[in-house]
N, C-alpha and C positions, 0 to 999 in steps of 0.2 A: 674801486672808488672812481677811478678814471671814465667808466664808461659812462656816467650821468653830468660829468662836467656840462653838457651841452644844456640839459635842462638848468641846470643851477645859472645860467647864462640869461633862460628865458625873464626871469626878473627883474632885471639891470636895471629898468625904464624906472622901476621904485624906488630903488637902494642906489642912484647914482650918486650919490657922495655920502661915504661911512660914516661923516658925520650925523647923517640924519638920521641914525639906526639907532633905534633902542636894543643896547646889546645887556645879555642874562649869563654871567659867566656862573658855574654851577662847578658842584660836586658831589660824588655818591661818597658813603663810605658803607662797606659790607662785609658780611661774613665768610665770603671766598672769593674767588674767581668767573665764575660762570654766574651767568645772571640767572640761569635754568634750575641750578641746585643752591644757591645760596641766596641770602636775604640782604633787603637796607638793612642798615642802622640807623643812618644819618644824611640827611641830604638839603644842602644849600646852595645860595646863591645871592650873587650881588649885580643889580641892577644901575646900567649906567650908560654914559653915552663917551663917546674918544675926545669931542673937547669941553670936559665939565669933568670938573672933578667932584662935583656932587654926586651920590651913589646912597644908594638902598638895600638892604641885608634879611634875607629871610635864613633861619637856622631852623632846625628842626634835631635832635635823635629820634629813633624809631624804634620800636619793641620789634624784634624779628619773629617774635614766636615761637625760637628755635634757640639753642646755648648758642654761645660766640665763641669759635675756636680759640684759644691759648693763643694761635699762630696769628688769627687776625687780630685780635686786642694788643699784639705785638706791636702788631702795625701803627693801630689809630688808635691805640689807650681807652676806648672804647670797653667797658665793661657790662658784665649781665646786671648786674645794681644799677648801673646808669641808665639805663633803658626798661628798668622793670616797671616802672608806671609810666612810660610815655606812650605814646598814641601807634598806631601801626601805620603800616604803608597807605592802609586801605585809607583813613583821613588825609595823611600827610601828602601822597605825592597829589591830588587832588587842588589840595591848600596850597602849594606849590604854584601852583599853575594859576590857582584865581589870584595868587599875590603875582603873578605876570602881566595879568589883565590886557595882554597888548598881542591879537593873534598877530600882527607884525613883526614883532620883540623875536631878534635871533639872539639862540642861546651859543654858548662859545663853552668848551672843555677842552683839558688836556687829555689825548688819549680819546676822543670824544666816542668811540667805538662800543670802548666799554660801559660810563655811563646811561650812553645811549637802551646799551638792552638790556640793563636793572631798569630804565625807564616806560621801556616797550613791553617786556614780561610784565611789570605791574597793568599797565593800562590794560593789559591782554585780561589779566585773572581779575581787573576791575569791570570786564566787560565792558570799557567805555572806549569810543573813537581815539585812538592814536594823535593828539594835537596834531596841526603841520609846519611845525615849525623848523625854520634851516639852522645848521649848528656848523659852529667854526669849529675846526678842530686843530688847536697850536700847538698837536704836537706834529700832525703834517706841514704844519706851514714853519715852523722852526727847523723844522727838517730841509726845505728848500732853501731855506733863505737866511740861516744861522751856520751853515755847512765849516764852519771851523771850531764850534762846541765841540768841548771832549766827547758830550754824547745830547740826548736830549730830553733826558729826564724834567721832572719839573725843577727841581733843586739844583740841578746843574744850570740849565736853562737861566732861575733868578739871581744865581751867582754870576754867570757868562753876562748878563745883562746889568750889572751892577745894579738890584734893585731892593729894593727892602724886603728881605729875610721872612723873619717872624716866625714863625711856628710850623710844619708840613703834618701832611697827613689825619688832619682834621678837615671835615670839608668846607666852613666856612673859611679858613685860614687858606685853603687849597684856589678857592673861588678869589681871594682877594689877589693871589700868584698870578691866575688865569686873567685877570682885570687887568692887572699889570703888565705882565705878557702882552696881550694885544695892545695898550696901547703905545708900550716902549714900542715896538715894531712897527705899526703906523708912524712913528714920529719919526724913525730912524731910515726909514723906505719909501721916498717920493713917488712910487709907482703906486702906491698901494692908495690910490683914493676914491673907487667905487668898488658896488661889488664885484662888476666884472672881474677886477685886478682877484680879487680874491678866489674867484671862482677858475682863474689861470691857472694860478699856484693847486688846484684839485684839493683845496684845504674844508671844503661842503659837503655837508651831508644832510638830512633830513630827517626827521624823526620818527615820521610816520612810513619810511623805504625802510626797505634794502637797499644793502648796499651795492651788492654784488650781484653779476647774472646768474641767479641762480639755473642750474641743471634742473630738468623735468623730472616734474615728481614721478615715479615707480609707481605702474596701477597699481601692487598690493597695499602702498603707501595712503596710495589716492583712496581708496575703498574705505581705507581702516577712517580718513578723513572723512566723509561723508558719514561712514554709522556715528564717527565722534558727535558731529557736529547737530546729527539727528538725535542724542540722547541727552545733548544741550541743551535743542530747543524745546525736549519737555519735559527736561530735568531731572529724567532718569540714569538707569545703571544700566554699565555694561560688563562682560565678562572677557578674559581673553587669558591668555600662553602670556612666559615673557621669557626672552631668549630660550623659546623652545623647549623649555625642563620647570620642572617641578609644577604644581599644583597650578590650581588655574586660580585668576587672580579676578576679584569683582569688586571694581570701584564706581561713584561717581565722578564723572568727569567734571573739573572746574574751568578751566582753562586749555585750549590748544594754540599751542605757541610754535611761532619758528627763528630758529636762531642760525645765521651762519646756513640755511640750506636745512638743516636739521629739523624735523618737526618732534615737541614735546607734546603730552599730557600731565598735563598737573590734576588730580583727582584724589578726592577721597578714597583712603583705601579700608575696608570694611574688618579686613581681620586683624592690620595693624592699630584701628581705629585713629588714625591721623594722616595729613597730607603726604602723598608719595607721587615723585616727577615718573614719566617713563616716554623712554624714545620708541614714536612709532615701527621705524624698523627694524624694532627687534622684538615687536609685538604678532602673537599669528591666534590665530582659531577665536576673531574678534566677533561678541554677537551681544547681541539685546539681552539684559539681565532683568527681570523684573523680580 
């Protein structure tokens, strides 16, 4: 994250006092871990500025299309009943973003990493431009500048901060922690009054980057990206190996995503007759299917 502090610098002249920010503090909640194999459920956010306590709420659930593990409804009570008539990601993260209205509007999450690429996968398999919008992320900046929390989870965190409780693990209840977060910590840190100051602490990210330098793609990598992206644009099938055994596998391709350095294929798969992810490098003998 460190190595883009410099551009996140180049904006200062806009964002010279966090006051004047339209900030979007947000939440995913999903059916696993990886934004590449698992799905939303649910994803909000609260709209606001650091001196107004007046604020705006958009909630959603999601229908993932897919069961919700035991393990995750664990988590966020999140059930398959709950989400059986609600809308999918393909409306919801969309609606999302028109209730932002504000391509200036920086979003802010905890852990913002995560959120971030259940945000990027979607826009990817919506085929639509990546927003550019810059995102706080308080679980770096708690990290820097809370250094005597037990730890820095969110729950710890609103406890450490004496601040209102209420509910965890649901996303709009998650969004309202995150709201509260940044603005206890602005009040509580007289340095912290443009964005530069923020962009110090390495607490920015962007939504439409990388984060990271990523290493040079592998020409077989490269190769396989190129047939992907030509059976994309005319919307055909391709055939290939996958981890070098068993049958050969002929999907169409929906989505080519990269996470972490990694590039995915999300694609129709023709003999499962439903969506299956596959990482390019462990794909070989890739060719035009018609």
């Amino acid at each position: 994250m460190n190595t883009l502090n410099t551009e996140r610098v180049s904006i200062v002249d806009a964002f010279e006092n966090l006051m004047d920010i339209e900030f979007v503090s947000f939440d995913t909640e999903t059916t696993g871990l990886s934004p590449i194999a698992a799905k939303l459920v649910e994803l909000s956010g609260v709209k606001f500025r650091l001196g107004d306590d007046h604020f705006e709420t958009f909630s959603q659930l999601i229908n993932p299309e897919c069961d919700i593990p035991y393990e995750a409804t664990a988590v966020h009570g999140i059930t398959q009943e709950m989400v059986a008539n609600c809308p999918t990601y393909v409306e919801v993260v969309p609606q999302f973003f028109d209730w932002i209205n504000n391509s200036q509007a920086v979003l802010v999450a905890h852990n913002a990493p995560f959120d971030v690429g259940f945000l990027r996968v979607a826009f990817a398999k919506l085929k639509l431009e990546t927003p550019p919008h810059y995102v706080v992320d308080t679980l770096t900046l708690t990290r820097q500048l809370l250094t005597d929390a037990p730890n820095h989870q969110l729950g710890t965190i609103v406890q450490f901060l004496e601040l209102e409780e209420g509910g965890y693990h649901r996303a709009l209840a998650d969004s309202h922690h995150v709201r509260n977060i940044l603005r206890k910590i602005t009040k509580m840190n007289d340095s912290l009054k443009g964005w530069k100051d923020l962009c110090e602490l390495y607490s920015i990210l962007k939504l439409d980057e990388e984060l990271d330098l990523l290493p040079p793609v592998p020409a077989f990598v490269q190769e396989s990206i190129d047939l992907i992206n030509a059976a994309l644009e005319r919307d055909g099938a391709i055939a290939f190996r996958y981890n070098s055994l068993g049958r050969e596998r002929k999907v169409k391709p929906q989505a080519l995503i990269q996470n972490r350095g990694i590039y995915y294929l999300t694609a129709y798969c023709f003999h499962f007759a439903a969506e299956r992810t596959f990482r390019l490098d462990r794909m070989s003998n890739l060719r035009h299917h018609e």
